[in-house]
N, C-alpha and C positions, 0 to 999 in steps of 0.2 A: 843418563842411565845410572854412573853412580850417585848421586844423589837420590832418584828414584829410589835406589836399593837402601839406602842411610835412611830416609824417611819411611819405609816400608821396617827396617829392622827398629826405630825407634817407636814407631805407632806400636808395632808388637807388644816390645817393652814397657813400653804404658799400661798396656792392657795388662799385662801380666803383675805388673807391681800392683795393680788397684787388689789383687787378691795375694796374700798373704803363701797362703798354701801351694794355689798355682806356680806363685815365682819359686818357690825350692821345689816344688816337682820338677822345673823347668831347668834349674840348677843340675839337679839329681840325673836330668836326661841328659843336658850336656855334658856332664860329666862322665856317665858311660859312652855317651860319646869318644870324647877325648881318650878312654881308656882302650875302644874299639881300634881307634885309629895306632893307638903308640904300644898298644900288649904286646908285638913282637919286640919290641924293645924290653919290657917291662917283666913280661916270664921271665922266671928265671932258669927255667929248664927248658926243653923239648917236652909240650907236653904230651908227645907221644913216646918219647924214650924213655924203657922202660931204667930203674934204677936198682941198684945194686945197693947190699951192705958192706962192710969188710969184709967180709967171710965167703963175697959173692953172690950170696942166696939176694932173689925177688924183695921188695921190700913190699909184700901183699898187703893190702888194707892197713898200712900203716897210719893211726893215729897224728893226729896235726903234734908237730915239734919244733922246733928251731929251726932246723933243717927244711921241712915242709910244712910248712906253714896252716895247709888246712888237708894235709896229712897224703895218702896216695891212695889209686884203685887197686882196683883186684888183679891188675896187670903191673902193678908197680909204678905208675905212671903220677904225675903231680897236679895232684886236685889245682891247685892256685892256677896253676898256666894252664890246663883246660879251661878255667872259668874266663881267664882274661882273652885266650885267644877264640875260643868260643862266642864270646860277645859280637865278633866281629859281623858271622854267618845270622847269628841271631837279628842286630839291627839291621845289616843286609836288607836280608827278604822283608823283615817290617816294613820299612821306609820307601822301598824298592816297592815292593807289593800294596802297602795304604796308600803311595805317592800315583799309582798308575791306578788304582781304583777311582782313587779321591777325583783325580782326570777326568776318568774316564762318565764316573758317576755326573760330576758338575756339567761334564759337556751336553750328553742323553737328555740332563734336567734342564738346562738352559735352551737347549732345540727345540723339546717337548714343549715347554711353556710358553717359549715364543711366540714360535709358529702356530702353535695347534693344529687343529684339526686331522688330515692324514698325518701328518708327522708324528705329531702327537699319538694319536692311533696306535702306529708301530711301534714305536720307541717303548710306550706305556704296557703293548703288549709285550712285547720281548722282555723289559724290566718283570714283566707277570710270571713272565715264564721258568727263569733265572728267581724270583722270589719259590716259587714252587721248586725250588732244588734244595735237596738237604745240604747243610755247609759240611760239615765232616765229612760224609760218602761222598761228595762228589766230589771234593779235592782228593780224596783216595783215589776213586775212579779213576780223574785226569792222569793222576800219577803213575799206577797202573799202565794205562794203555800210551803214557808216554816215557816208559820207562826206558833202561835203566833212569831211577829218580835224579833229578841233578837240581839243586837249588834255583837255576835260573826258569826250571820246568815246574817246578815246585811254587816258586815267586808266582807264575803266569796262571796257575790253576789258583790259586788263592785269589790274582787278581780279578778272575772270570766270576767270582760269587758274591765277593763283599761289596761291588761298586753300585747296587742294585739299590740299598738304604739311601746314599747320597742321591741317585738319579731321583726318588720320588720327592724327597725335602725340599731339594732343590729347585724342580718344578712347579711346587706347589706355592714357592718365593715368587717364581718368575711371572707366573699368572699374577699375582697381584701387583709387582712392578712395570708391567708391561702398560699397564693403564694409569699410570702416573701421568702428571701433565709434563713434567721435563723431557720422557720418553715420546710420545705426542707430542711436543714441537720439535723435537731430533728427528721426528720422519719428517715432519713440515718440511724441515730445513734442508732434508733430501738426503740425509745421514744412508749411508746403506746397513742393511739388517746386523752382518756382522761387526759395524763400528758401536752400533747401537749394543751390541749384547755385551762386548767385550769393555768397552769403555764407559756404557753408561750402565750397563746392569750386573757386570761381577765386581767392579768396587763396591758394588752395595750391598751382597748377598758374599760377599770377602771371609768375615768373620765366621758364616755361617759353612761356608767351604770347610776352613779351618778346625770348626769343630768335628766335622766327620772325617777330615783326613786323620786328624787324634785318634778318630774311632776305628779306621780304615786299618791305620798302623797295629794297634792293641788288638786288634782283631788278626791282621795278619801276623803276630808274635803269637800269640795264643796257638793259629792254626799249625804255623812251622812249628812250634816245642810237641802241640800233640801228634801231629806225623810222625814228628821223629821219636816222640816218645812209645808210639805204636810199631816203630818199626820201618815206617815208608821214607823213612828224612835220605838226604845224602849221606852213603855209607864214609866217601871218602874225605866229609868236613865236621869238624867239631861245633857242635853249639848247645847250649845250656839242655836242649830239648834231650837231644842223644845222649846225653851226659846223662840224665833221669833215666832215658830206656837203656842203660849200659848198666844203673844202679837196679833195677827191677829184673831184667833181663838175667842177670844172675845172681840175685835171690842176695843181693849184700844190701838188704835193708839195713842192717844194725850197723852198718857202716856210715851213721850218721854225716859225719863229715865230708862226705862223696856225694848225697843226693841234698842236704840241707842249702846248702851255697847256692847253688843254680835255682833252686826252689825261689830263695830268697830275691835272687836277681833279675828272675821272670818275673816275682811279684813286683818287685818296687818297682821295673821298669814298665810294666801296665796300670797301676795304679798311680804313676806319674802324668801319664798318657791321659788319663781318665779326669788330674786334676786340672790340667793345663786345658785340653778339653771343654772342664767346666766352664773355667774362667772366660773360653771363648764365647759358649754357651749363654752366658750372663751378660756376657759384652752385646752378644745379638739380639737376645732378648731380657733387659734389663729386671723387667718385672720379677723374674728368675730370683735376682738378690735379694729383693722385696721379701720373697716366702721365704727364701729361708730365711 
């Protein structure tokens, strides 16, 4: 099994060095990674405790200094340790939420395709049905009617909309892998359905997982910042998203330094998502590289 895992992280690593861009998005992810995992070390304040000057008074929309670094909010609170402890809730539900899509999506696709016929039927209806749902209102909706909101409730209603894209790609793989000759003599050889799909048909259709779980994730970071930027997020966690609706919410646009940072941090960590992504994108289907 560990070697399994050694050869499974180094096949990655291949892929991702052929592209340039990809491996520093990849850098760029792990890294907020690292920064998610070790911020309560890393803040340097409470970034919920509010701050005081000498004199006692709020330090309100204080401008970035020595002292703070990328300055404070409107409650006196320290931009820099919202941003780092923030990160945490933020990859959270990404990862949590594209990780069980990405599942859930590959499984529907791979049943569908296999099997066909009734199976197929249902699976393809329901993915129909779930496609006919708007993404933003209905993660409201869920949220709503399973409120109070709580990120793990939040995670589950996001997981319920985006795994819909992955089910149909994936399917439309499996149909044509299914009639491979190596597949055709695994039944010969009396293989059962699920050795066959697991062992012969998602090592091959791997890569192409891979690229919608990238998408599953950046999808699921998108949805949590805009919930929470709307207002529906968990009142009682911080993350880049709420940090925006706390900058809007009270009218402290000019307080640049308060909504600019988390801006910047959504972007690059979806735009990382996106490159890493590609690279897998190009890995599955080569011709990909060709055009561009």
């Amino acid at each position: 099994m560990k070697v399994i895992g050694i050869n499974f992280l180094a096949q990655q690593s291949k892929i991702l060095k052929r592209n340039r861009l990809a491996f520093g998005a990849a850098m760029i992810i792990l890294f907020i990674i690292l920064i998610s995992i070790f911020s309560p070390w890393m803040a340097p304040y409470d970034p919920m405790k509010i701050n005081y000057d000498k004199n006692g008074k709020v330090l309100i929309l204080n401008p970035p200094s020595n002292k703070f670094w990328l300055g404070t909010t409107l409650y006196g609170r320290d931009v820099l340790s919202q941003i780092l402890i923030g990160s945490r809730v933020t990859l959270l539900i990404g990862f949590f939420a594209g990780f069980c899509a990405a599942l859930i999506g590959a499984n529907v696709g791979l049943f569908s395709g296999y099997f066909g016929k009734v199976t197929d039927n249902i699976l393809m209806r329901i993915t129909d049905i779930v496609y006919g749902m708007p993404f933003e209102p209905f993660i409201i909706v869920m949220v709503i009617i399973m409120s109070p909101p709580k990120i793990w409730t939040i995670g589950l209603a996001i997981t319920l909309i985006t795994w819909r894209t992955t089910a149909r790609v994936v399917r439309s793989e499996v149909l044509s892998i299914r009639e491979r000759p190596y597949i055709i003599l695994a039944k010969i050889r009396g293989a059962g359905n699920l050795r066959i799909i697991y062992k012969h048909i998602v090592p091959n259709i791997l890569p192409l997982i891979l690229v919608y779980f990238c998408a599953s994730v950046s999808w699921s970071v998108i949805a949590y910042a805009s919930i929470s930027f709307l207002g529906f997020g968990d009142p009682n966690v911080l993350s880049w998203g709420s940090m925006l609706y706390d900058v809007f919410a009270n009218g402290a646009i000019r307080a640049w330094w308060w909504f600019i940072p988390p801006g910047i941090c959504l972007s690059l960590l979806i735009i990382s998502l996106y490159l890493v992504g590609r690279a897998y994108e190009e890995y599955a289907n080569p011709r990909l590289g060709v055009i561009r």
